[in-house]
LODOTOR-295912 format. One record per residue (C-alpha): x, y, z; residue number from 1. Coordinates in nm, 4 decimals, m for minus. Layout:
[atom [X; Y; Z]; NUM] ...
This chain:
[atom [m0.5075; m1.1702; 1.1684]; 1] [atom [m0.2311; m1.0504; 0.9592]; 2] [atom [m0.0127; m1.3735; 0.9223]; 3] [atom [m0.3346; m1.5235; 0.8444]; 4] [atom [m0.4089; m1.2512; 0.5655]; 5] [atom [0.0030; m1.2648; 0.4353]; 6] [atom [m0.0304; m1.6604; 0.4453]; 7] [atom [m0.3015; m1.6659; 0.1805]; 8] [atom [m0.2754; m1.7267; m0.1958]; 9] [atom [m0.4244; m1.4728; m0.3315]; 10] [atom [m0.2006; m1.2484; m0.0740]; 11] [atom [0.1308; m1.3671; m0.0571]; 12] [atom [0.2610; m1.3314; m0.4113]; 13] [atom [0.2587; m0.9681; m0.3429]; 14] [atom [0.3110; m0.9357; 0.0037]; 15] [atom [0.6101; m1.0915; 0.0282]; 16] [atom [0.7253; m1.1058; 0.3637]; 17] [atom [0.7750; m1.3522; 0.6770]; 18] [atom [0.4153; m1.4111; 0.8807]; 19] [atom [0.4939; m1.5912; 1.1477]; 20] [atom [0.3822; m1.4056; 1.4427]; 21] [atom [0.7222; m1.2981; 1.5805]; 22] [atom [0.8140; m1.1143; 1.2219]; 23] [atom [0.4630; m0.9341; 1.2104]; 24] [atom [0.5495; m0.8167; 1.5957]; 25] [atom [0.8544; m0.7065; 1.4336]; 26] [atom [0.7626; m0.5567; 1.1260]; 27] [atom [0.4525; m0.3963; 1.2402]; 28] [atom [0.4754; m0.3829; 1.6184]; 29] [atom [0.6991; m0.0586; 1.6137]; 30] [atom [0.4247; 0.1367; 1.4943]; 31] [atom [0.1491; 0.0113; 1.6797]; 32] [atom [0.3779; 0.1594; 1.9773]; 33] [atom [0.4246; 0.4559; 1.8072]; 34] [atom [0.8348; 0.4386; 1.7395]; 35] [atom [0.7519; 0.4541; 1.3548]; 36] [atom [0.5492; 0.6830; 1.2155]; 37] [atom [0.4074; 0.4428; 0.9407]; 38] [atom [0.0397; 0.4402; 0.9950]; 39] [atom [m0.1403; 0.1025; 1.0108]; 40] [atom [m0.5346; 0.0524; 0.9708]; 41] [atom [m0.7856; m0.2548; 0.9466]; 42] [atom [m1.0496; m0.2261; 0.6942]; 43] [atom [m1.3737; m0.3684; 0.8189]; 44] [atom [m1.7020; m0.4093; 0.6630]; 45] [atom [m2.0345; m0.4540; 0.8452]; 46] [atom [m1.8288; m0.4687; 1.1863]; 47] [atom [m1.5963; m0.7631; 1.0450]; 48] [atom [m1.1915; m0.7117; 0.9141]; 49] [atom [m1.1969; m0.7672; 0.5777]; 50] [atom [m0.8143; m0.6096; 0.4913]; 51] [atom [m0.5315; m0.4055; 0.6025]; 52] [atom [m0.3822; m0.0378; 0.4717]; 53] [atom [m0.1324; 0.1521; 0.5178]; 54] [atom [0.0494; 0.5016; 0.4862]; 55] [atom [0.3793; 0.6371; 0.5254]; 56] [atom [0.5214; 1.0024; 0.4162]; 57] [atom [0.7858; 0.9326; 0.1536]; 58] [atom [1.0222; 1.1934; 0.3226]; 59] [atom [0.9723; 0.9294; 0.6700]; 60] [atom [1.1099; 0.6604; 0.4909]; 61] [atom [1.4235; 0.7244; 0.3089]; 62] [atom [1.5105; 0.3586; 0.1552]; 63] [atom [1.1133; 0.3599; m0.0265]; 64] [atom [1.2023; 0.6981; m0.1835]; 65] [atom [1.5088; 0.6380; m0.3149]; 66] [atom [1.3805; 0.3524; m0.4632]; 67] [atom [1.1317; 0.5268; m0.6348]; 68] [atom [1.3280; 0.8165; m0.7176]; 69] [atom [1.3617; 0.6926; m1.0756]; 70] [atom [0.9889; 0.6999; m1.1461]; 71] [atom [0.9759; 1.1059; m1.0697]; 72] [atom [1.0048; 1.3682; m0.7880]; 73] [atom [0.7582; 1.2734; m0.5481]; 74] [atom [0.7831; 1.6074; m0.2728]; 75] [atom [0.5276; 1.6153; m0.0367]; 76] [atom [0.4509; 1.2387; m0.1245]; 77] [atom [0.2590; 1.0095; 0.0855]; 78] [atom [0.3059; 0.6346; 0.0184]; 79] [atom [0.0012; 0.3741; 0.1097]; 80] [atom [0.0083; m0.0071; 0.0671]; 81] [atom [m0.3114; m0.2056; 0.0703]; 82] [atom [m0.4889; m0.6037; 0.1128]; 83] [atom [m0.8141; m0.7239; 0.1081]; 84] [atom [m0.7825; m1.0396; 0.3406]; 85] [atom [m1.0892; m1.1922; 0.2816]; 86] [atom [m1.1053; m1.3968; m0.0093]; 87] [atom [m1.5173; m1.3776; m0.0128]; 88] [atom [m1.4693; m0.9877; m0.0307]; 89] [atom [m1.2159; m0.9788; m0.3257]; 90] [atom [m1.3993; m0.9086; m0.7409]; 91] [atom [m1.6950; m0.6849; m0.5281]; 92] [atom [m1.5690; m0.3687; m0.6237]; 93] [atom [m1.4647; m0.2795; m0.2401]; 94] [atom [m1.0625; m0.2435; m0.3157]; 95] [atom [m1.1409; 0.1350; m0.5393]; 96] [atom [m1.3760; 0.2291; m0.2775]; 97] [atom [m1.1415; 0.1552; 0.0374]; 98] [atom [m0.8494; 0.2978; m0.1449]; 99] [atom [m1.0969; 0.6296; m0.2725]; 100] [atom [m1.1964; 0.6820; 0.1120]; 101] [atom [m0.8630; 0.6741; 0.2197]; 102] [atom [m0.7050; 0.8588; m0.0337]; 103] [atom [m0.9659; 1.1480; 0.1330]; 104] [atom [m0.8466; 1.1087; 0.4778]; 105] [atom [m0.4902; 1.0791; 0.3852]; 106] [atom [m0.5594; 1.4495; 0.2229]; 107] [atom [m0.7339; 1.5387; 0.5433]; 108] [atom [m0.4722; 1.4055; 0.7666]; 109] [atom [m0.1599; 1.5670; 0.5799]; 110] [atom [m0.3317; 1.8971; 0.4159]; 111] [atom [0.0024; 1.9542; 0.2633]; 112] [atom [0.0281; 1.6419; 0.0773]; 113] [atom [0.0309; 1.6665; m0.3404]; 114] [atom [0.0608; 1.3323; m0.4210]; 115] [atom [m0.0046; 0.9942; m0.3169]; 116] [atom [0.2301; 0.6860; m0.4871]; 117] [atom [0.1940; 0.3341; m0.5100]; 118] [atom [0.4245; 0.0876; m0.6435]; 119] [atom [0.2665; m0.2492; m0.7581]; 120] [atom [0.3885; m0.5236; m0.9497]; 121] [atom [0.2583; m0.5364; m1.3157]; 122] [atom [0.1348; m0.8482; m1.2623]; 123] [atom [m0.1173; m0.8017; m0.9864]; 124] [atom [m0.3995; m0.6777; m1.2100]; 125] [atom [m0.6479; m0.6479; m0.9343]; 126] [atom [m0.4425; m0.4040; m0.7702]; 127] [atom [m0.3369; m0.1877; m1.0367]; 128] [atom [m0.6997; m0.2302; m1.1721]; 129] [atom [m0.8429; m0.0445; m0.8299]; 130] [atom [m0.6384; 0.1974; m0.8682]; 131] [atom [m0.7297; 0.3337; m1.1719]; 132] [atom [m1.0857; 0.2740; m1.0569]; 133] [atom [m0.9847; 0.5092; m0.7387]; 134] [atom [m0.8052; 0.8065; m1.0029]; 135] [atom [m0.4789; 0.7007; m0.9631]; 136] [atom [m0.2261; 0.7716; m1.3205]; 137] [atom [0.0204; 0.5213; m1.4274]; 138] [atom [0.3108; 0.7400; m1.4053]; 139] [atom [0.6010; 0.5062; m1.4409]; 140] [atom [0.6756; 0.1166; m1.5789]; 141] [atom [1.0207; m0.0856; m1.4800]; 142] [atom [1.2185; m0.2639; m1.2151]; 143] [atom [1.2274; m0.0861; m0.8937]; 144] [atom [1.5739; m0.1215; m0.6980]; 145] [atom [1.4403; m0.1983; m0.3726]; 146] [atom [1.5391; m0.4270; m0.0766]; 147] [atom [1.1840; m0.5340; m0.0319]; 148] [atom [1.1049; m0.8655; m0.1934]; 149] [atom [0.7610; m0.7467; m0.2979]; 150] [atom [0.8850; m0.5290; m0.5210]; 151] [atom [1.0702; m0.7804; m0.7500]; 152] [atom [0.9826; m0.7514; m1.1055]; 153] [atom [0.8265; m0.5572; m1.3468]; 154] [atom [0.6730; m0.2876; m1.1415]; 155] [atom [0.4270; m0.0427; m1.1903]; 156] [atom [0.3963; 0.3321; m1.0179]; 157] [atom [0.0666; 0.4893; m0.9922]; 158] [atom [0.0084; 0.8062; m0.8555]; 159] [atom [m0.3002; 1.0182; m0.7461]; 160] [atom [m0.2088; 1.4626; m0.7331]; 161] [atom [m0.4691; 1.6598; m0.4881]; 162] [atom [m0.6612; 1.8561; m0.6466]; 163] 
């Protein structure tokens, strides 16, 4: 389901990675067996997958944050990346609702969380759009230095503080 959601066009521009089925195994497989503590979830809707999300404490992944270290502080930081697979599901208003749900159970799951920080690239509107539709801030515009190919470019960081 996954290589089939990276393969698609309105995916892959900003989910740049390999999705053959070996590099998903790979790249995701680790914390399905619980060797990395990056959290993976399917997003379904009416019983069907629509999408994919993810979370990750900053201080758990050492490369991410000093990437983003230029864009601000970011203690007690959790980091979440996001897709909505299905085409027929994308411009209905589900990516600020999916993101606003989890952004509550990420607070539930890590009480001690302040923040929650996304980096997306300034040209994915739709992305950066449901964010602001889900509270996050635009905190911080540039190049990120980053060994990820999805974060190539003109960047944007967006975070949302607990409240």
């Amino acid at each position: 389901m996954l290589s089939d959601w990276f393969s698609r066009p309105h995916v892959e521009p900003w989910w740049q990675e390999a999705y053959d089925v070996g590099s998903i195994e790979r790249n995701y497989g680790p914390s399905v067996d619980g060797l990395d503590p990056t959290e993976l979830f399917v997003v379904e809707t009416e019983g069907s997958p629509i999408g994919f999300i993810q979370r990750y404490l900053l201080d758990e992944n050492a490369s991410w944050k000093a990437s983003l270290a230029p864009t601000g502080e970011h203690q007690k930081a959790v980091g979440i990346d996001y897709l909505i697979g299905d085409e027929a599901r994308v411009g209905m208003g589900l990516g600020p609702r999916i993101i606003d749900a989890f952004v509550g159970s990420t607070w539930q799951r890590y009480p001690g969380v302040s923040e929650i920080v996304v980096a997306v690239q300034q040209a994915n509107r739709r992305s950066w759009r449901a964010l602001e539709k889900a509270g996050f801030e635009r905190t911080w515009s540039g190049n990120l230095e980053s060994d990820d190919p999805s974060d190539a470019g003109p960047s944007f960081v967006y975070v949302r503080r607990s409240t």
